[in-house]
C-alpha positions as CSV (number, residue, x, y, z in Angstrom):
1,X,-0.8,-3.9,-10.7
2,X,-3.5,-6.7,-9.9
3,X,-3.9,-9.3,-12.7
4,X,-4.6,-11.8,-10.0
5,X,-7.4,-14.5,-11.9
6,X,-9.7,-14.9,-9.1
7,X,-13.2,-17.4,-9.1
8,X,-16.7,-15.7,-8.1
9,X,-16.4,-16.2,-4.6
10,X,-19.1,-15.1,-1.8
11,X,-18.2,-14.8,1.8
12,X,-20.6,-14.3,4.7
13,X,-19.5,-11.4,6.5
14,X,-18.1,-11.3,10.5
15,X,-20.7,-8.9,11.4
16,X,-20.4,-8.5,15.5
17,X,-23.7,-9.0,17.6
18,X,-25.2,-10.0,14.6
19,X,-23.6,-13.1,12.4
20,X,-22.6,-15.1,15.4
21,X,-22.5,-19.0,15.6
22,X,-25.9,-19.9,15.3
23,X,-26.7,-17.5,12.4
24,X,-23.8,-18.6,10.4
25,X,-25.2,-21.4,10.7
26,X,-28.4,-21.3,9.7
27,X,-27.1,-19.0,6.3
28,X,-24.2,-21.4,5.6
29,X,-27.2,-24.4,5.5
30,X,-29.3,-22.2,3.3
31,X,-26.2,-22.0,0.8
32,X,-24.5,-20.2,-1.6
33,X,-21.5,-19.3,0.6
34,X,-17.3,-20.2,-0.4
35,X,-16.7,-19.3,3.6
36,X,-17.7,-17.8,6.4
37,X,-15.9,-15.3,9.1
38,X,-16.5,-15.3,12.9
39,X,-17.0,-12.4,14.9
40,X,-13.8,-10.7,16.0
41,X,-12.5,-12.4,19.2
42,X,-10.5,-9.5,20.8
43,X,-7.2,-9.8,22.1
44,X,-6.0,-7.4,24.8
45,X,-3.9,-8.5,27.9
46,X,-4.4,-12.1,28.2
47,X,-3.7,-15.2,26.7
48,X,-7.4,-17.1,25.8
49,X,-8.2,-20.6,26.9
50,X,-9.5,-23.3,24.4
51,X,-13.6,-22.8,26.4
52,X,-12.9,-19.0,25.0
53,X,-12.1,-20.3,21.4
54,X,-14.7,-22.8,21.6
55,X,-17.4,-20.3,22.5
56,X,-16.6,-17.4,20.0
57,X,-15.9,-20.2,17.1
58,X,-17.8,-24.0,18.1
59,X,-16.6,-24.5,14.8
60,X,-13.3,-25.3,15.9
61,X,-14.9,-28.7,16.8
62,X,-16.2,-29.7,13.3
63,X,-13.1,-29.2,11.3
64,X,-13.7,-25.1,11.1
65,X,-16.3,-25.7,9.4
66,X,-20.3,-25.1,9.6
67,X,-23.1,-28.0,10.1
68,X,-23.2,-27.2,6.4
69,X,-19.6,-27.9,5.7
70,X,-18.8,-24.2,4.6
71,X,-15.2,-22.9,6.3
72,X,-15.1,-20.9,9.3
73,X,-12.1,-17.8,9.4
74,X,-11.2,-17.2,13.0
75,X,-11.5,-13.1,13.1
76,X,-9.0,-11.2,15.4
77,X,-9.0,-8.0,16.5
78,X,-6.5,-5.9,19.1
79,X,-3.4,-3.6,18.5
80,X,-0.9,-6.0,20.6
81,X,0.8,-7.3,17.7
82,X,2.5,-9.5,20.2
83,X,-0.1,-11.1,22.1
84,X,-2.2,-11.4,18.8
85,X,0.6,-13.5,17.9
86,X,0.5,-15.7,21.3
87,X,-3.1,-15.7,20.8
88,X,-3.4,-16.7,17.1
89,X,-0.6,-19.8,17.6
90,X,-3.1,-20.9,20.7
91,X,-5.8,-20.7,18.2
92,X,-3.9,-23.0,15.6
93,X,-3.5,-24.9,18.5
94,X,-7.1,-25.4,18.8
95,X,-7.5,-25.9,15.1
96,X,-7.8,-23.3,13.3
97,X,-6.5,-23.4,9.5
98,X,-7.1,-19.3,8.8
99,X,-7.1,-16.1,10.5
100,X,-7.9,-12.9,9.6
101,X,-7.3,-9.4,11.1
102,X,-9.8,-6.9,11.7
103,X,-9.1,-3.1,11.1
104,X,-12.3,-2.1,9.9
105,X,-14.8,-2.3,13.3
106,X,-16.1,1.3,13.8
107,X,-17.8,0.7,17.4
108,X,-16.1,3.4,20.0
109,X,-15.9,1.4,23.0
110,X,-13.2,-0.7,20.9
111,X,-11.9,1.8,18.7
112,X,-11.1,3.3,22.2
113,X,-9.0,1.0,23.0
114,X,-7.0,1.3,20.2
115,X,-8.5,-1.8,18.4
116,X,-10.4,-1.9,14.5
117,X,-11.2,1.3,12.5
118,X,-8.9,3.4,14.5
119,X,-5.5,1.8,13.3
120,X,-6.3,3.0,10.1
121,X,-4.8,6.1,10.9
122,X,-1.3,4.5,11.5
123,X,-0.2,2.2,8.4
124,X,2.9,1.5,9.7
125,X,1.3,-0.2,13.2
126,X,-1.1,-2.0,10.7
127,X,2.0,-3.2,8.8
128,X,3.5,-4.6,12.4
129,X,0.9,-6.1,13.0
130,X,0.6,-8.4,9.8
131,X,3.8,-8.9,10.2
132,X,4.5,-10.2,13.3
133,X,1.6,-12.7,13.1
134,X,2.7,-13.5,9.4
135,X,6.0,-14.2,11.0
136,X,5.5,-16.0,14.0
137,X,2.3,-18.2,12.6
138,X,3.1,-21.5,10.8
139,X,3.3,-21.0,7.0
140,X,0.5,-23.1,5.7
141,X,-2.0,-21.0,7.9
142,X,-3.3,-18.5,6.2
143,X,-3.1,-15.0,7.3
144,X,-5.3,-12.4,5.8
145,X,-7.1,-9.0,6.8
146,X,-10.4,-7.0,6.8
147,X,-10.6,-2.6,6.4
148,X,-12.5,0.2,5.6
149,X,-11.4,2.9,3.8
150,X,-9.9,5.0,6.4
151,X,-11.1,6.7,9.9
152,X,-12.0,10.1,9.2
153,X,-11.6,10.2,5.4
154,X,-9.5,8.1,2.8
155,X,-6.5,9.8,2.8
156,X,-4.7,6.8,4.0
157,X,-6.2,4.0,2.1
158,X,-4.0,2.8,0.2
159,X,-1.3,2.7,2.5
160,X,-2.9,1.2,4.7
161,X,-3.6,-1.7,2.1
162,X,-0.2,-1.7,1.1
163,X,0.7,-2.2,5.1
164,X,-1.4,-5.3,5.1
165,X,-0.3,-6.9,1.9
166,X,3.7,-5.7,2.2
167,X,3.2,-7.2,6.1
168,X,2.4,-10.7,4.6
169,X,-1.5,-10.9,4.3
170,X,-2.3,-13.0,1.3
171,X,-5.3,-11.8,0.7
172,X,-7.9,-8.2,2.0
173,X,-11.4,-7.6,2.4
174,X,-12.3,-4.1,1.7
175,X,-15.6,-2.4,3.8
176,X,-15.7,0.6,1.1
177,X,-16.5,2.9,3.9
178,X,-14.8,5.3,6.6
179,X,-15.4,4.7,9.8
180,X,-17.4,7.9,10.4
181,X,-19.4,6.8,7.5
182,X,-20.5,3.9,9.7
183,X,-22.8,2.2,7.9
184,X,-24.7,5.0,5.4
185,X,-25.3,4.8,2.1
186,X,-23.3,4.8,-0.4
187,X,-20.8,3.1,-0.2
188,X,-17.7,3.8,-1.8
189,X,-17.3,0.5,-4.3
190,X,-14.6,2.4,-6.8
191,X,-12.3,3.0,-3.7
192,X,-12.2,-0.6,-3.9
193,X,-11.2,-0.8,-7.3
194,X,-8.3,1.8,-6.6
195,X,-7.1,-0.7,-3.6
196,X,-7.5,-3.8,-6.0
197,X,-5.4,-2.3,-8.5
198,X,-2.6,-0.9,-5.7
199,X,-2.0,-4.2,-4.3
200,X,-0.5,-7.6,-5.6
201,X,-2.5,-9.9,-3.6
202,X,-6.9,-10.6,-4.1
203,X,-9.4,-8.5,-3.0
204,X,-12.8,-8.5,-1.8
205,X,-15.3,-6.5,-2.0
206,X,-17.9,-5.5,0.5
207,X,-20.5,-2.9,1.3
208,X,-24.3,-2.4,0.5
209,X,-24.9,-6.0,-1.5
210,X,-28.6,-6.4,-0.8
211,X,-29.7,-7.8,-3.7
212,X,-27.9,-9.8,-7.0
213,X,-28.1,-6.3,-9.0
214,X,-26.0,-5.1,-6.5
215,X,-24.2,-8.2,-6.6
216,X,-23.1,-8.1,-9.9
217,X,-22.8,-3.7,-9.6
218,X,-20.5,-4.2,-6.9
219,X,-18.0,-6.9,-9.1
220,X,-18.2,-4.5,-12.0
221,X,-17.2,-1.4,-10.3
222,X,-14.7,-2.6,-8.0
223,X,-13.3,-5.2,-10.4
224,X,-13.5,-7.8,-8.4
225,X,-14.9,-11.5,-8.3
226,X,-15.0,-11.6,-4.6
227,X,-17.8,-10.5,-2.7
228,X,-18.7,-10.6,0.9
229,X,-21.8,-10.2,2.0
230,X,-23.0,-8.6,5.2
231,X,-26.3,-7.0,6.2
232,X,-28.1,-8.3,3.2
233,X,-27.0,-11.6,3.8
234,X,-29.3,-11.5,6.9
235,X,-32.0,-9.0,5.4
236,X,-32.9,-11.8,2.8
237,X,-31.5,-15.0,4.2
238,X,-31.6,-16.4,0.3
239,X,-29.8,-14.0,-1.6
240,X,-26.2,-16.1,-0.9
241,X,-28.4,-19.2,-2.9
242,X,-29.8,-16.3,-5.7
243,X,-26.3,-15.2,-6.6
244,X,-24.7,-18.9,-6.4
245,X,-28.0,-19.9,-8.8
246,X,-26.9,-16.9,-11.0
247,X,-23.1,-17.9,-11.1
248,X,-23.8,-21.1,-12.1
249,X,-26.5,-20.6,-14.9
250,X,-29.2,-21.4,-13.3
251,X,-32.5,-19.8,-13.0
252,X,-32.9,-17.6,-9.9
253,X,-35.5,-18.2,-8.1
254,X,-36.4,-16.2,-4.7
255,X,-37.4,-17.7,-1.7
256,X,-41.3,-17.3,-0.8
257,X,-41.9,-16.2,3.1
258,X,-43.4,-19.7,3.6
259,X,-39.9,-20.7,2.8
260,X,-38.3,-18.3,5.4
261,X,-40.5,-19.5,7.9
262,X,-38.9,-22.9,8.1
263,X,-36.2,-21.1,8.4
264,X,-37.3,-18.6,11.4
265,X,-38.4,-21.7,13.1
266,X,-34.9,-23.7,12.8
267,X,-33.2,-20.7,13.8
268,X,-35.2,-20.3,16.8
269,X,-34.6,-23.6,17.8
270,X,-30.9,-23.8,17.0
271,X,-30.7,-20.5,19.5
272,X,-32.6,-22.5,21.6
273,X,-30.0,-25.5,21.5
274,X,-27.6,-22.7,22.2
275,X,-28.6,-21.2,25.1
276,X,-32.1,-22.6,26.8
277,X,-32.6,-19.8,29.0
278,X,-35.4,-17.2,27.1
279,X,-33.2,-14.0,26.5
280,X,-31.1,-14.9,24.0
281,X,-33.3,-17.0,22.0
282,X,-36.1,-14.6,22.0
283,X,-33.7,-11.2,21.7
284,X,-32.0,-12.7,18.4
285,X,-35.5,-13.5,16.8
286,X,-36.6,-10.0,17.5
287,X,-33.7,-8.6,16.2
288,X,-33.7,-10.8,12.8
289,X,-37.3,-10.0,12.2
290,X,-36.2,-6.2,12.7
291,X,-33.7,-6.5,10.0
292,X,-36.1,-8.9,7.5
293,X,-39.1,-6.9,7.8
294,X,-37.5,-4.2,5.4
295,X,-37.9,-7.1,2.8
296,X,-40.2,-8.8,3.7
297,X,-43.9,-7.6,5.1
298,X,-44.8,-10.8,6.5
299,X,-41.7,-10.4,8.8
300,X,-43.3,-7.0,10.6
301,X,-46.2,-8.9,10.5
302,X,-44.8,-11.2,12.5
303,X,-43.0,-9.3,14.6
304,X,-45.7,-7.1,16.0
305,X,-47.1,-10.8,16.9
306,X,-44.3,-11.2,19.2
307,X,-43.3,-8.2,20.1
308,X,-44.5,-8.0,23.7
309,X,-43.9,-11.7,24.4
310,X,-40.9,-12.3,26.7
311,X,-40.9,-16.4,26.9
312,X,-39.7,-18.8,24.4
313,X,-42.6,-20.7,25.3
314,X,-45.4,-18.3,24.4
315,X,-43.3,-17.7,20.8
316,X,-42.2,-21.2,19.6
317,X,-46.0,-22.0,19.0
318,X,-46.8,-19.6,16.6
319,X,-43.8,-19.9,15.0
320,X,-44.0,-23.5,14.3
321,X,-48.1,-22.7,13.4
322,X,-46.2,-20.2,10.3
323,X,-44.2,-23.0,9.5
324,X,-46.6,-25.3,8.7
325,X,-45.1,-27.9,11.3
């Protein structure tokens, strides 16, 4: 059913507590990504002010796009198809050019509240959701939506693609995982393939891409020439470039940990920029070198160095000593 001609495309994932302002961008500068997708800004009762917007998505203020230049999606995510609506016009409103809709987020306080993964198990609210927003949104705003493969098993995958597209998404971003899969291996990139060929608008693909052989795995199985990347993206802060360097016939060359400590440093400071008191700086540094130092020994290394230090004051030092500055 989907002949759709798409370009290799990468996206940066909207990966919650994790890809948030600063680290988009920092990856966006390093390159390689088409767009990028903020964290879900959730809609429940109330109607959000333009300080809200502005926090969740600063790049409102640049032309939704990065320092880099790459575009910025604003992500929603709630079940009140009417005050998603309200919200998403204030958002235009604000300057946003593209939203997408989250059904894919598996944590429990929101599924709870009847928000991401959970509306997977009802297609037709899924459908009245895109629908309403499709309707009541200008027409040259794009609309489009992100889900996994079901809740508790994928017995409603493909109608719940079919909600999303027949609702008026023009395009969906498939996490080829349940929700009670989580995040464990493997994911599921041939379910992908059987949503791709269901629906008549593009598809991306997503899940376990931590490397360009997975990359180019991922496009093969699932057929498609869109990929976003999520956890590897901030794993090996290069791999956007690698894959980009690929598509384009050049040689790939991997970035050396003398390399990625520029980058450590800038993102340190950019955190810094963000918020100057030491918890935030120093908690998202800690929790990058966490996720790097499966790649990369230098990055335990240097995380046992910092470990016990609590002020950015004590950590900017030897960060900038790595760097070479």
């Amino acid at each position: 059913m989907n002949d759709i001609k798409q370009k290799s495309r990468l996206i940066l994932a909207p990966m919650q507590g994790l890809c948030d302002p600063v680290m988009r961008d920092l990856l966006t500068r390093i390159g390689g990504y088409d767009e990028c997708v903020s964290e879900f800004v959730r809609i429940t009762h109330t109607v959000h002010s333009r300080q809200t917007w502005l926090k969740h998505v600063p790049e409102l203020t640049n032309g939704n796009k990065t320092f880099a230049g790459t575009p910025c999606t604003v992500q929603l995510l709630g079940s009140d198809a009417e005050n998603m609506a309200i919200n998403a016009l204030e958002a235009v409103r604000f300057g946003a050019d593209k939203i997408d809709l989250n059904f894919g987020c598996p944590a429990p306080t929101v599924n709870k509240h009847q928000g991401g993964a959970v509306l997977l198990k009802e297609p037709q609210r899924i459908f009245e959701i895109v629908q309403t927003l499709r309707r009541r949104m200008p027409s040259e705003i794009p609309l489009t939506a992100k889900m996994r493969l079901g809740f508790e098993d994928t017995s409603l995958a493909l109608e719940c693609a079919a909600a999303i597209a027949e609702g008026g998404a023009c395009a969906l971003t498939v996490h080829a995982r349940t929700k009670v899969e989580g995040y464990e291996p493997p994911a599921h990139w041939e379910w992908v393939r059987k949503i791709r060929d269901s629906v008549n608008i593009p598809v991306t693909a997503n899940g376990d891409v931590f490397s360009l052989e997975d990359y180019l795995a991922i496009k093969e199985t699932s057929g498609c020439q869109s990929v976003m990347l999520g956890r590897g993206a901030v794993i090996r802060p290069d791999l956007a470039r690698q894959i980009k360097q690929y598509e384009q016939g050049e040689s790939v060359r991997q970035a050396d940990f003398a390399e990625i400590s520029g980058w450590i440093l800038l993102f340190f400071d950019l955190c810094l920029q963000k918020e100057t008191n030491n918890k935030y700086p120093v908690a998202r540094l800690k929790q990058w070198l966490g996720m790097m130092k499966k790649a990369y020994p230098q990055a335990q290394n240097l995380f046992e160095q910092i470990r016990a230090l609590k002020e950015a004051d004590q950590i900017r030092p030897i960060l900038a000593d790595l760097a070479g500055e």
